[in-house]
C-alpha positions, 0 to 999 in steps of 0.5 A: 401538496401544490395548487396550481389554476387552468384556465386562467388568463394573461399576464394579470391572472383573470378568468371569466364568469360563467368559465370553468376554472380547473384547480389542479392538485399534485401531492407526494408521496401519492397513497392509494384511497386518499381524499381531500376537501377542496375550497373556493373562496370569493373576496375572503368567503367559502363558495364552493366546497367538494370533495376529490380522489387522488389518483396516481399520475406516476413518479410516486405523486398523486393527483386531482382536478376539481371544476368551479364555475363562477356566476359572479366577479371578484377575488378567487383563490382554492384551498385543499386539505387532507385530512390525517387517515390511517395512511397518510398524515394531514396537509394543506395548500392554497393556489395563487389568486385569480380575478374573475371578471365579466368579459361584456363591458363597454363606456360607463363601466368601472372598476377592476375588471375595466383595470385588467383589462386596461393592463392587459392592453397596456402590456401590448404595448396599447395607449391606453389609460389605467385607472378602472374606467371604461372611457371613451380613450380605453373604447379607442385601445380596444378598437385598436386591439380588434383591428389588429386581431381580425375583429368587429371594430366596435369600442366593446369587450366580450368573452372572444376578445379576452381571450385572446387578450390572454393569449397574447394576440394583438401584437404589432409585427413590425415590418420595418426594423431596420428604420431604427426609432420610426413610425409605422402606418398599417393601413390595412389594419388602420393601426399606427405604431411609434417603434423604438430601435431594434424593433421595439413596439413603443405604442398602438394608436387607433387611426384613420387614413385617406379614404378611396378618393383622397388616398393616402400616399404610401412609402417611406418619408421623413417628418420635415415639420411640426405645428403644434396646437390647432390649425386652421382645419381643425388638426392637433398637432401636426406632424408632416411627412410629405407635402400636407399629409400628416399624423395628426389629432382630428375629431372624428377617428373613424374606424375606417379610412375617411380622412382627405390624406392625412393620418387622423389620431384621436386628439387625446392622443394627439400630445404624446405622438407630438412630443415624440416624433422628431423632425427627420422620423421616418414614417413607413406607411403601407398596406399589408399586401403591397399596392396603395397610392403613388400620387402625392396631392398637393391638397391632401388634408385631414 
């Protein structure tokens, strides 16, 4: 007999409360009028026993699904076993794990649901830290996620956004692969993404670009300065890309286009785009449909 989880999510094997999660068992040889006794386990204690029948699926296997919805976090695992009958003799099994977590979490929480989360964002490819802490730099990642998968850009979780965590959406598509290592500014997402050769998403940071009236000017440029630390206008480390207009930290990161030019990053952030952007980058920067300002400013600013 084998156990296998439905239901479960991503990469680090989560599932919700108040979802159901389907246990499905395959035994061989299948045998008619068979019984077994299926078993939840919470963090090493029985929650949930239940009987199933074994039904035929073909191929001379059996098989059976058993539903379990949890209330509660933690460490969920099935077990199944048939007892010896007149028909049959005795065997066992157990699924692999499953973190069950809730999908509501915003700053201030902690522990091992803010952890999957955080490796979930990690794996696509999102700055963020892994530690168990809700902070206000995970707040930024999740906002990034929304942008890019069509969702209200607030600094929290819920049951939609996991889910499609799960499924993996929220990737950056990289639409200048030929620019080999670069930088790509989606302003329609207001997402920024350093790429590495052959297309290779390095990293997805949460941005702000030119508002309406000081636009942010569109095309294709090189880094040709960098000025580290603080400057005059409050911005962290600079990288130039054309006359004043820069990636650089800043304050205040809306989750809109606000800044006077300028590509505004959270200033946490500020340090790793700096030590990886390289005078001669290139910078794409564009909207998603086409279109965008063609006039360089010579005031543009944060």
């Amino acid at each position: 007999m084998t156990l296998s989880l439905q239901h479960v999510y991503g990469h680090s094997r989560f599932a919700l409360t108040g979802e159901s999660v389907i246990v499905r068992g395959v035994v061989l040889p299948y045998v008619p009028h068979q019984r077994v006794v299926v078993r939840f386990i919470r963090d090493g204690r029985e929650v949930y026993p239940r009987w199933a029948g074994v039904a035929p699926l073909g191929n001379g296997a059996g098989q059976f699904h058993v539903g379990y919805t949890s209330a509660q976090g933690g460490v969920e695992w099935a077990t199944a076993k048939h007892s010896a009958s007149a028909g049959q003799g005795a065997f066992s099994a157990r699924s692999a794990q499953v973190r069950v977590l809730g999908a509501d979490m915003r700053e201030g929480f902690s522990g091992p649901g803010v952890g999957v989360l955080q490796q979930q964002l990690s794996a696509l490819h999102y700055e963020v830290p892994i530690d168990g802490v809700f902070d206000e730099a995970t707040g930024q990642a999740v906002v990034a996620f929304r942008k890019l998968t069509g969702l209200a850009r607030i600094p929290t979780t819920d049951a939609t956004l996991f889910h499609l965590l799960g499924e993996g959406a929220g990737q950056f598509h990289v639409r200048y692969r030929g620019d080999g290592r670069h930088v790509e500014a989606d302003l329609t997402r207001q997402v920024l993404a350093e790429i590495e050769p052959g297309g290779r998403v390095r990293r997805i940071y949460t941005m702000s670009s030119g508002k309406p009236s000081t636009p942010t000017f569109t095309g294709r440029f090189r880094v040709y300065s960098k000025t580290p630390g603080t400057n005059a206008n409050g911005m962290v480390d600079s990288n130039y890309f054309i006359r004043g207009y820069a990636i650089h930290g800043y304050p205040e990161v809306p989750t809109f286009a606000a800044s006077h030019g300028c590509l505004r990053i959270p200033i946490p952030d500020a340090p790793s785009v700096y030590a990886w952007v390289r005078i001669g980058t290139p910078v794409d920067v564009y909207f998603e449909g086409g279109g965008g300002s063609h006039t360089v400013r010579g005031n543009a600013g944060p």
